[in-house]
N, C-alpha and C positions, 0 to 999 in steps of 0.2 A: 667168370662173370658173364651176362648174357642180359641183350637188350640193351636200354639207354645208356645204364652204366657203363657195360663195355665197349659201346662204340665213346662215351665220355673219355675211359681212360686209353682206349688206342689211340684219339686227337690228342689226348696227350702226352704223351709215347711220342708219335711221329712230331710234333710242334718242337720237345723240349729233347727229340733223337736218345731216348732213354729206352733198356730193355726192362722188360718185366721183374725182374730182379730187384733191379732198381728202386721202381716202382714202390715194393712190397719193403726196401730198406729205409724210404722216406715219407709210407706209412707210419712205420716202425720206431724212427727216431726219434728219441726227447726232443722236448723242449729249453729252451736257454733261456733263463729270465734274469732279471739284473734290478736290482734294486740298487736307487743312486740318491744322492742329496747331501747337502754340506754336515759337515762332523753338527752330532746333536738334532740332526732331523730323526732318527728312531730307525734307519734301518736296518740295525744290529736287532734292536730291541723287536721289531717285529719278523724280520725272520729268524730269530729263536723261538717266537710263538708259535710260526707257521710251524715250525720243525716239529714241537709240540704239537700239535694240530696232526698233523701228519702220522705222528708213530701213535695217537691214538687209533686213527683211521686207516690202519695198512693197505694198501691198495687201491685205497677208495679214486684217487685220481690218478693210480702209477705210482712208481717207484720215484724217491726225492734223495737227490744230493747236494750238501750246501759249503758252499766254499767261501771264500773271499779277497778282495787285494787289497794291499799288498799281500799275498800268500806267504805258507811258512816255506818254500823254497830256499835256496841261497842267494837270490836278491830279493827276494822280498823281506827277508832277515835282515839286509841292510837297510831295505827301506824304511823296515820298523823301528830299527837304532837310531837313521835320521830323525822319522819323524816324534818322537819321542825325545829328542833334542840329547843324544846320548853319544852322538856321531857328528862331528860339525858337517852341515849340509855345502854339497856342492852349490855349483853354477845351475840356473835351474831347468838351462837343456841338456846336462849329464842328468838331473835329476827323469825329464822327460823319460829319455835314453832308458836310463831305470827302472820305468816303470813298465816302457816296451818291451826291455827285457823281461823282467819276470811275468808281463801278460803271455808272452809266446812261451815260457814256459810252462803258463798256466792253460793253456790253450791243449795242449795233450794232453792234460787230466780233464779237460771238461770231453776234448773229442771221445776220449775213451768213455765216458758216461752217456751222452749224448749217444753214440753208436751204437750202443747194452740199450737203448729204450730207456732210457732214466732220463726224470727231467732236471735239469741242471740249474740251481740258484744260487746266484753269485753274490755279494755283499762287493760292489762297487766293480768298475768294467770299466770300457774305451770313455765312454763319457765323462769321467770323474778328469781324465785327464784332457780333456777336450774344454772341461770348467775350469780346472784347475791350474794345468801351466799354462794354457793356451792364452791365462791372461800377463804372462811375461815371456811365450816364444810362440812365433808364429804359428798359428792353427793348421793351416798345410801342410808346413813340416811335422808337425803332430800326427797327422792323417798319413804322412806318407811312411816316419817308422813305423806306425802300429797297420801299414795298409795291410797285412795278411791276418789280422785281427778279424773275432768272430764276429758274426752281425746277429746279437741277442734276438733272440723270437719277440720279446714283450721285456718293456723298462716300464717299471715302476721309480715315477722320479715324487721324490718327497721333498715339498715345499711349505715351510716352517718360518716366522717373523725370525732374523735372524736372535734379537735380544734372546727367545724364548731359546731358541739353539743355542745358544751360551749358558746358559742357566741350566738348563738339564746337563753341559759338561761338569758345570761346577760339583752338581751333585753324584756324577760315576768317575769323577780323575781329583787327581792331588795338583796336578799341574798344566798347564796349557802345552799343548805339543804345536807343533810347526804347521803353518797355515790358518790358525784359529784364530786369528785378529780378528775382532771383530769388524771392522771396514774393510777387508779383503774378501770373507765370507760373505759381505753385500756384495760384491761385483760377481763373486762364486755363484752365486745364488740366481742373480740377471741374466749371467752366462748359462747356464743351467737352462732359463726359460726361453731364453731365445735359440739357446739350441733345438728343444722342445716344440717349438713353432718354428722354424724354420726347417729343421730336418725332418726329409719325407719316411718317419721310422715311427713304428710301434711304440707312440711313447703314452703312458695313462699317468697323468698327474694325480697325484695324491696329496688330501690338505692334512700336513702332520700336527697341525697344531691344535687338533682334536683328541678326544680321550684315545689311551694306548687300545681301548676295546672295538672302540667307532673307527679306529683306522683300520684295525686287523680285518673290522669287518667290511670297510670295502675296498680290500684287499680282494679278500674271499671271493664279491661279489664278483668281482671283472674274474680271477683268476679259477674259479670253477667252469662257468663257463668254458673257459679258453681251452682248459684241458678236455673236456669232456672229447668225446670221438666226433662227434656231430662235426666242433669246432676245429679240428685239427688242422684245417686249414690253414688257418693262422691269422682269422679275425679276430675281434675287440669288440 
């Protein structure tokens, strides 16, 4: 490198005391993105689109891998018996417990993606739990099991009139699973947006209560950008 840029990237080098190597690994490294929102906001349903999207376009924004939590791991195998009401559920700071545990398991298989230059998309992350128990166990101690938890690049949180989020369950499940009251998913929901406005993170709200086409596509709109090289930085 020679001229502004590389006196850019030696300030920082000496600011962040990082070698060249370095440097050129955090070029290099994917992205982690997380798509979040109460059961029935569509974040299944739009990133299987993306994924679609993607194996049309090989390469076109990098290489994409897509996961989810609870994972099929062995706890998030139970968490899926829980929440599927197939398991009687714990207390619901074991439940918490539970869900730290299998995010830290999940956390190796996104490093090891993330570190290949693959950009990483998650179907639900720290924030679900931050919605989700933290309205029956203190939010702190939430923060402090999952503290070695990742800090996603970019969350897409999808916010849905909760009614309409019951209605789209009715029409993909046979039965309510655990946490889908409707009056608990309105607190879900507030908690979500106040996390959203209060926490200084990459977060882009998205309105799910539009057509599955008009979501995916400003989806697209934020998340081209973002990947492009220009962006890599890690604006919005």
């Amino acid at each position: 490198m020679f001229g502004p840029l590389s006196f850019m990237w030696t300030n920082f080098q000496i600011r962040n005391k990082i070698s060249w190597q370095e440097v050129v690994f955090l070029i290099n490294k994917g992205k982690f993105i997380v798509f979040e929102g109460i059961d029935g906001a569509g974040t299944t349903t739009q990133l299987g689109l993306l994924k679609q999207w993607a194996a049309a376009r090989p390469g076109r924004l990098g290489e994409f891998f897509f996961t989810q939590e609870p994972t099929d791991g062995p706890v998030g195998l139970l968490l899926r018996q829980i929440l599927s009401k197939k398991t009687e559920a714990p207390d619901e700071k074991v439940m918490a417990l539970l869900f730290a545990a299998d995010r830290a398991d999940h956390q190796q298989t996104i490093l090891r993606r993330l570190n290949q230059g693959v950009h990483v998309f998650s179907d639900r992350y720290l924030l679900s739990s931050l919605a989700y128990q933290a309205l029956s166990v203190d939010q702190k101690w939430i923060q402090t099991v999952n503290q070695y938890a990742l800090e996603p690049d970019l969350t897409f949180l999808f916010l849905i009139p909760v009614e309409e989020a019951g209605r789209r369950r009715l029409r993909t499940r046979s039965q309510e699973e655990l946490y889908e009251k409707e009056f608990f998913l309105q607190q879900v929901q507030l908690e979500y947006e106040r996390l959203a406005h209060t926490q200084n993170k990459p977060i882009k709200i998205i309105s799910a209560q539009d057509g599955v086409d008009t979501v995916f596509q400003s989806i697209l709109d934020v998340l081209c950008p973002f990947l492009t090289e220009k962006n890599r930085d890690g604006g919005i």
